[in-house]
N, C-alpha and C positions, 0 to 999 in steps of 0.2 A: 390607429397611430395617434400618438399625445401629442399634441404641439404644445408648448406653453405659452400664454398670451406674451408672458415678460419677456418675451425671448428675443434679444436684441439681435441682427446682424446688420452687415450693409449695405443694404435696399433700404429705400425707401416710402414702403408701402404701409398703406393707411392699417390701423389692427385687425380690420376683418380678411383683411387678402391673407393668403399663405406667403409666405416666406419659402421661395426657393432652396435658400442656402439653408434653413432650419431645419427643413423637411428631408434635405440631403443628411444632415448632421444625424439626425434620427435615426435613417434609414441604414448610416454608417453604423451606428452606436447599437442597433439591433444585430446587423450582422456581426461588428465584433462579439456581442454579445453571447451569439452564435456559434460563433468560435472559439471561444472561451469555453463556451459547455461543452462543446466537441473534445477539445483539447481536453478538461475533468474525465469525461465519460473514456477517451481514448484512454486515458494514463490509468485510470479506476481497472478498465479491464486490463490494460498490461500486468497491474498491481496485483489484482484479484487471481490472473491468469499465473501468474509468479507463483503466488500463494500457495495455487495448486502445485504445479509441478516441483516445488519446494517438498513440498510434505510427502507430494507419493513418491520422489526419489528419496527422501528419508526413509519412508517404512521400507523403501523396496530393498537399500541398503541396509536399514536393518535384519530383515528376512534375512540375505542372503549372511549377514554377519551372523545371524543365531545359524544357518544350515553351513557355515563354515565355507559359503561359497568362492570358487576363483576369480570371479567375477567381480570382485570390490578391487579386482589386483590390474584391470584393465585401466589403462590409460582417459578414457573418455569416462568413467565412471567416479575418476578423481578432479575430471575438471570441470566436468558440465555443472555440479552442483553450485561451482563458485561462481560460474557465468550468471547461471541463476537467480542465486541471492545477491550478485552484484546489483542484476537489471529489479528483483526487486526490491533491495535499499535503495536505489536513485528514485525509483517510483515514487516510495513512501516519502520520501524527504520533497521531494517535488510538489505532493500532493500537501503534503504540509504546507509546502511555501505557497503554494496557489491559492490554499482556502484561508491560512492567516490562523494555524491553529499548530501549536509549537509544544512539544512536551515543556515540562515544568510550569507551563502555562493552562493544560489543559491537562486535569485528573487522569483521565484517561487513557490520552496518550501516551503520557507518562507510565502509566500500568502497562499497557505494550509495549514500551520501549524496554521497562524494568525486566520484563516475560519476555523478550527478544534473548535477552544478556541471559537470564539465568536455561532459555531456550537453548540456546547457542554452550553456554558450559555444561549442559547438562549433557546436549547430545555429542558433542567432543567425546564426552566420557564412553558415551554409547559407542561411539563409533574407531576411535582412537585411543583414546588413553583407559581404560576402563583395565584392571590388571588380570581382573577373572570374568569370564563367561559371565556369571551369576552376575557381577557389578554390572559387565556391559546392558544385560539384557533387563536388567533393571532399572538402569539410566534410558535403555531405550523407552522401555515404556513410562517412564517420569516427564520425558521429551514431551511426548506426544500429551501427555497431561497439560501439560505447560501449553502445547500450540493450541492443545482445544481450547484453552481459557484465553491465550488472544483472538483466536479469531466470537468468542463469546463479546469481551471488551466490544471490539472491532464491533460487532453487529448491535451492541448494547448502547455502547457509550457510556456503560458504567462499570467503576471499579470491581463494585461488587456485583455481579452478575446474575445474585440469587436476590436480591433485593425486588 
């Protein structure tokens, strides 16, 4: 444990004794500390956990959109995705706000935010609006091009991922 010699409180004890209430303050400020990485590391895997189940309900929606399946016609296969990417945009935005790293401000992020957007219209197109088979399933696989290169960024931190 660090005590700092400067460390003033209200006792009045000579420099060499400990400080009660200093030692408390410390012992607070590590456990918060504590907390705080609990809290990253909890939200990291919701995020990371998101991520996943994001992407394998896309391929598997897409699967079943190239095998023409009935299955994309279910109820729960229209709404869970949006649960999904709801819980992970809160993540990511959180995780931004906790470590103090904000797109337009950080290269980066801003590259996954940019691969989010053209993610999201591409796979639209995969999934919905796509007029022909051929478009859709060429949007699909354009998708997944796009996701590999944020999660590249992501684990990079760089734009350029080949550099």
């Amino acid at each position: 444990m660090n005590i700092k010699k400067d460390v003033r409180c209200s006792c009045d004890l000579p420099p060499p004794a400990v400080c009660v209430e200093s030692v408390a303050t410390d012992r607070a400020g590590t456990a918060s500390a504590r907390l705080v990485e609990m809290d990253y590391l909890l939200l990291k895997l919701t995020h990371v956990t998101c991520v996943v189940l994001s992407y394998a309900g896309f391929v598997l929606r897409g699967v079943w959109m190239i095998r023409d399946s009935r299955m994309l016609e279910r109820r729960w296969v229209r709404v869970l995705p949006h649960v999904v990417d709801t819980v992970l945009l809160a993540s990511a935005i959180a995780l931004a706000v906790m470590v103090r790293q904000y797109p337009l401000a950080e290269p980066w992020l801003t590259a996954k935010v940019a691969g989010l957007a053209l993610y999201i219209v591409v796979g639209m197109i995969a999934l919905r609006y796509g007029t022909t088979r051929r478009i859709r399933i060429g949007a699909w696989i354009a998708a997944q091009a796009v996701f590999l290169y944020i999660v590249a960024v992501a684990l990079t931190r760089n734009v350029l991922i080949v550099s």
